[in-house]
N, C-alpha and C positions, 0 to 999 in steps of 0.2 A: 766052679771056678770061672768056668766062660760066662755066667751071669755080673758073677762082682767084677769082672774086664770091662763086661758090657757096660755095668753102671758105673764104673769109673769115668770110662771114655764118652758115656751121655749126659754125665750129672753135669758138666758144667753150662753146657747146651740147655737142657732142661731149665737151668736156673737162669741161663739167659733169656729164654722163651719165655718164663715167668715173669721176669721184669722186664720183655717188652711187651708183655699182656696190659701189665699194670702202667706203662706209660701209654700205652693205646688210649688205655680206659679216660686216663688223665689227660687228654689230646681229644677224645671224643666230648668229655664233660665241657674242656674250656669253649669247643666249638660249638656247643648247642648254647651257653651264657655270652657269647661272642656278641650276638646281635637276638635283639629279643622286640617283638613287640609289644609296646604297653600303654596306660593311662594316666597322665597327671593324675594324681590327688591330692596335689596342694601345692601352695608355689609362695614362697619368699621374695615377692619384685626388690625388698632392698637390699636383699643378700644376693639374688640370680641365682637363685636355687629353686628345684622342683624336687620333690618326691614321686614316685612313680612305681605305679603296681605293675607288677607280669605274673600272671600265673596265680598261685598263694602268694608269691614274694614282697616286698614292699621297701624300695631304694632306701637309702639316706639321703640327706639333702646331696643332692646333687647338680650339676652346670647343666645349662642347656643353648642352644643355637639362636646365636642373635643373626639377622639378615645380612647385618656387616658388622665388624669390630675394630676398625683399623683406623687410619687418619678422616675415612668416610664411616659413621659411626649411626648406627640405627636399633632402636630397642626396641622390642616387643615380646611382652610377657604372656607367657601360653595359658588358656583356661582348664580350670579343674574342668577334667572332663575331657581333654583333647587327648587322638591318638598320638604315638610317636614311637620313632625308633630307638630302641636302647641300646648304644654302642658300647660295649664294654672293652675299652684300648687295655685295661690291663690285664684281662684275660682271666683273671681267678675268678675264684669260687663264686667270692661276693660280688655288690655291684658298688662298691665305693668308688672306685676307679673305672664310673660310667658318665658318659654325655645323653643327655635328652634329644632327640634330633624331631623338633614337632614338625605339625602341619600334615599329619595324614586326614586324609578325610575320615568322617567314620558317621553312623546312624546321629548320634550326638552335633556334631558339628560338620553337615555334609555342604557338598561345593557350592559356590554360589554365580558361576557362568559356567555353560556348557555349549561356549563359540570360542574356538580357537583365535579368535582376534581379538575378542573383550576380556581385558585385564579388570577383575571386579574385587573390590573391598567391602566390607560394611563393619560396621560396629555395634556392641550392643544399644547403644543406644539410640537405633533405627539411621543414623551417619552413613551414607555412604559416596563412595567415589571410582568411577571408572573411567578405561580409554578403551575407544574401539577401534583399531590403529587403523583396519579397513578404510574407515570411513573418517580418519583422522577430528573424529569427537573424544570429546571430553567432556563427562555430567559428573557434579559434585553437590551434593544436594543434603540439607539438615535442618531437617523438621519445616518447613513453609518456605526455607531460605534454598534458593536452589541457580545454580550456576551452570551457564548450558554452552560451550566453546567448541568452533570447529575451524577450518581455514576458512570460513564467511563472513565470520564476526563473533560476538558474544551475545549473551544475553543472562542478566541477571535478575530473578523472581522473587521478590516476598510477600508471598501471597496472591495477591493478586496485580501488585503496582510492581513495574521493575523499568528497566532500559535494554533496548539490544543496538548494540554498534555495529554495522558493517562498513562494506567501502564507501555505501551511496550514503553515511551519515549516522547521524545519533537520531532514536526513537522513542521515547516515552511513552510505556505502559500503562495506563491504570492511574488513579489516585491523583492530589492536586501538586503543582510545582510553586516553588517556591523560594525567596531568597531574603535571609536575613530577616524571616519571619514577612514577609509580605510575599502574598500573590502575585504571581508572574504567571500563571498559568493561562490558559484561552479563555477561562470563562473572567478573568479578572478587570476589574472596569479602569476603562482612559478618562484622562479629562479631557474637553475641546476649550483652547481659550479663551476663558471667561462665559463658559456655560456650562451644564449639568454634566455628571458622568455619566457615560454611555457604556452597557456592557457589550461584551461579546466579543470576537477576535480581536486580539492585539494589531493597533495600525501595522 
């Protein structure tokens, strides 16, 4: 008799213990799917969707993080192959109702400055551009064509002929000058009034 008392007055306890065993469980699951790290494997730039593996798992197309989205608006599409964090805002099982959050470094695509002042970009196709705020420079440079800026002046390279501007003036690099298809340069010849042309420095 004192048994079936006792299991009267536990069973309902017992059964609440039970289900909050199984919402634990269900509170443990959603926070381990909560934030995951993972890997592009494929990317839709005209949809803005990425696919992304964690684990065995493998997203659906899913949104990922543009730099801005607003009235200030800037794209950039993540490579198969880039780390990233997978935010799952709605909590469940699946990852449908997940954002891509890139740009972790990883063996695949690791950093490319490692100075706390030098802002560095590049692109696959050897393009790149930085600022060294230290030193208030600026280099932007693609393939031979390269652009060198600082508060001194400029200077722009293609190949070997270019210009640099500072305060004391304009300089000319390299190669010959020219206007409207005619030599202007030093080496281009004068005439003298009613005699031969003469080369060499301009009067």
């Amino acid at each position: 008799m004192f048994d079936a008392i006792l299991r009267m007055q536990l069973g309902p306890i017992v059964e609440r213990l039970a289900e909050l065993e199984t919402e634990i469980e269900d509170l443990r699951r959603r926070g381990e799917n909560h934030n995951r790290i993972g890997t592009v494997v494929a990317v839709n730039p005209g949809g803005r969707r990425c696919q992304v593996s964690h684990g065995e798992l493998r997203t659906p197309w899913i949104k990922y993080f543009s730099p801005a989205a607003g009235e200030v608006n800037e794209t950039r599409h993540p490579s198969v192959g880039e780390q990233c964090l997978l935010i799952n805002y709605g909590a469940g099982d699946g990852s449908a109702q997940s954002v891509a959050l890139c740009g972790i470094e990883s063996a695949s695509f690791p950093g490319v400055s490692d100075s706390a002042e030098l802002h560095r970009r590049t692109y696959p196709d050897g393009t790149e551009s930085s600022y060294e705020h230290a030193a208030h420079a600026f280099n932007w440079k693609n393939g031979p064509l390269s652009v060198k800026a600082d508060r001194a002046g400029v200077e722009v390279m293609l190949g070997g002929v270019g210009f640099k501007v500072t305060a004391a003036g304009f300089s000319h690099i390299g190669g010959a000058v020219d206007h409207d298809g005619k030599n202007i340069g030093k080496d281009h010849k004068h005439k003298n009034s009613g005699g031969p042309s003469i080369g060499g420095e301009p009067a």
